[in-house]
N, C-alpha and C positions, 0 to 999 in steps of 0.2 A: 146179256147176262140173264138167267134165270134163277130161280129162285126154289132150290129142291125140298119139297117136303119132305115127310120122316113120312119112310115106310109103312105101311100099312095105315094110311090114312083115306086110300080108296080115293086120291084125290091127281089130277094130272099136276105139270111141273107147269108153274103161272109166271110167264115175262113180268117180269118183277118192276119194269119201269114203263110200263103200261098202264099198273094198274094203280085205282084212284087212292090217294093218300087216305082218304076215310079206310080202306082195307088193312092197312099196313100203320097208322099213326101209335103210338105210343099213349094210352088211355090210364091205362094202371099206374103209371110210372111219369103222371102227370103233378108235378110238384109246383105248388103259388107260393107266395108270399106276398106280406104288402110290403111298400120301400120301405119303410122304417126297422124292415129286420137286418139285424147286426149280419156279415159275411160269416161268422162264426155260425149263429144259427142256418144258416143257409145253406153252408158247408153242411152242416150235421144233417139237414134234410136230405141233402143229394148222397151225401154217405149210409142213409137209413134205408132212400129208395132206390139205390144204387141208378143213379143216374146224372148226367155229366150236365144239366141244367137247370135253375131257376128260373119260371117266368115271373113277373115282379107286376101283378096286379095290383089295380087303385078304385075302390068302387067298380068293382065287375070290370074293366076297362086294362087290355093290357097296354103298360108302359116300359117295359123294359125288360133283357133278359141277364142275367148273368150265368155266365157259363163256369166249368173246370177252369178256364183257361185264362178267363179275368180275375180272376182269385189269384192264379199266380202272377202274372202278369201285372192288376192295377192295384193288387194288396200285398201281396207277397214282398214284390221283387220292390215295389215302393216301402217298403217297412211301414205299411198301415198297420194297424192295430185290428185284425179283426172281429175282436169283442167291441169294440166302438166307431167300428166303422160300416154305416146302415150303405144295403145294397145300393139305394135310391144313387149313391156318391159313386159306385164304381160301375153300376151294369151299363149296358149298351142299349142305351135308349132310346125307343120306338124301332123296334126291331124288325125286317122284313119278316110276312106272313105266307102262309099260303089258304085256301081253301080246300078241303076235304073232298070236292070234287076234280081238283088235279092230279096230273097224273104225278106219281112219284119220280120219274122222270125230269119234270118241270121240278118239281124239287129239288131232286141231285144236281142238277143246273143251277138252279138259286145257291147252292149252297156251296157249289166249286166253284162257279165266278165273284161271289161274293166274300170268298175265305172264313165261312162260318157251319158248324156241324150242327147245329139243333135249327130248326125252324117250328114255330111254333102254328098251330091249325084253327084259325078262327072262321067261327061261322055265323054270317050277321053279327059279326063285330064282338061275339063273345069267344073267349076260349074255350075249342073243343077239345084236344089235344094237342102233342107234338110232333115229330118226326126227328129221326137223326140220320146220320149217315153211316150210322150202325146196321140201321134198317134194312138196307143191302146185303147184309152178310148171311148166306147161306145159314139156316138153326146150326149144323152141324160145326162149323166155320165157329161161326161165333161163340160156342161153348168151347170148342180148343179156345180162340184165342182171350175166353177170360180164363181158361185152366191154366196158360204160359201167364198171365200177367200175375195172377195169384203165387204161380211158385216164382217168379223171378222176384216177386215183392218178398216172401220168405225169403230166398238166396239173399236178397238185400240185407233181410234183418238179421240174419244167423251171420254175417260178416259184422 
């Protein structure tokens, strides 16, 4: 798989699983909290940064991650409350990492034998970023496929 840049970038097309997670991690779109934040607020963070992950730091130290998918899954479908229910109770705790000097390869590996889409990037033990398995998807790719999720969500609501 490679990884096609947008034209006129004067830039060649780069093996996208080659190359080192520091190139490719998710920095902008890097969302904390400490455990004691309610899922609700957490929620609103990932829906602000448009991003399907919370990493759940405690004094500089990551402890946990909670994703899109434990909100449905350990709050949702449990009928917790998520105004009074703090992440620290539902995320996945002490979550596989990787280094910034792996290759994203080694990543996408971590993340389909393990059945989890975010991995988070620590360096010397601090969080530097994350990675997803979004990260693969061609720019062009990936902008269709938020433009289909956006209008199927409208078709959703206009029914």
């Amino acid at each position: 798989m490679t990884l096609r840049l947008r034209p006129g970038t004067g830039r060649r097309e780069v093996a996208v699983f080659s190359q080192p997670i520091r190139s490719l991690m998710e920095r902008r779109k890097l969302v904390t909290a400490p455990p004691e934040t309610t899922v609700r607020e957490a929620s609103r963070l990932m829906a602000k940064k448009a991003v399907g992950a919370v990493l759940v730091v405690e004094e500089g130290k990551l402890i946990g991650i909670l994703s899109e998918r434990d909100v449905v899954f350990r709050v949702v479908a449990r009928g917790l409350d998520p105004a009074s229910t703090p992440v620290a109770q539902v995320m996945t705790p002490e979550p596989k990492t990787i280094k910034p000097g792996n290759t994203f390869g080694h990543a996408m590996t971590l993340m389909h034998e393990n059945g989890f889409r975010h991995l988070p990037v620590l360096d010397d033990g601090k969080v530097v970023g994350i990675v997803s398995a979004r990260s693969a998807l061609d720019p062009d790719l990936e902008e269709f496929v938020c433009e289909e999720r956006r209008r199927k969500h409208f078709r959703e609501e206009a029914t």
